[in-house]
N, C-alpha and C positions, 0 to 999 in steps of 0.2 A: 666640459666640466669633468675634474675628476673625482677616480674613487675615493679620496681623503675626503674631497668637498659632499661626496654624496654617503659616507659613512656618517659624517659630522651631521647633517642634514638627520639620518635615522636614530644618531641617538639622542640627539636634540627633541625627537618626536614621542621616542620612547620614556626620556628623561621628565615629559610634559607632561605624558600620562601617567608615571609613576608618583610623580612627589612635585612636578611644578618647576618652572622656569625662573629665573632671576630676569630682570628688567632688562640687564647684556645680555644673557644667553636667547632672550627675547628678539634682540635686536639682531642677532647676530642670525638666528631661524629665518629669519623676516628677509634678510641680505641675503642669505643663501638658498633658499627658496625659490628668490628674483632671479639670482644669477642662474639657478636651472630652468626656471620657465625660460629665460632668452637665451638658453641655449637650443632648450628642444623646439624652438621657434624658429632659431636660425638652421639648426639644422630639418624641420620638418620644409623651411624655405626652398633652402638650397636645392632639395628631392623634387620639390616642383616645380623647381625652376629648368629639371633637365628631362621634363615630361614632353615627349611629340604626342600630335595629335595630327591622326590620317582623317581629313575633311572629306566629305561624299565626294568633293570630284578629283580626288587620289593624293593633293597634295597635303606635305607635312606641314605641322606648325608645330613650335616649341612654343610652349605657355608661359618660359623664360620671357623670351623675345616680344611674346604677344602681349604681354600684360606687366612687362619691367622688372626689372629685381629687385624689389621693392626692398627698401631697411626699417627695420624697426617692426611696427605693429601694424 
């Protein structure tokens, strides 16, 4: 996501608690909201997916690998 999408997102937030949202501007929070939650999902993914794990009897496991790289939710 970028910084445009997550400036527009704060003053949308700010714009709600000062005087209130139109029905678009409404729709438009709601859209870009979503699109940051799946971003910081795919990117909190991706970090887990390149986690090793040292098992008690010395070998590695990637949590990638072990558990799939799953899309979505």
């Amino acid at each position: 996501m970028n910084e445009q999408k997550i400036a527009r997102i704060n003053e949308l937030y700010r714009k709600s608690k000062a005087e209130g949202l139109t029905d678009t501007e409404k729709m438009e929070q709601k859209i870009l909201r979503q699109e940051y939650l799946d971003s910081v999902r795919r990117n909190l993914r991706s970090q887990l997916n390149q986690i090793d794990i040292e098992e008690k009897d010395g070998s590695i496991t990637n949590l990638g690998a072990k558990y799939g790289t799953k899309k979505g939710h």
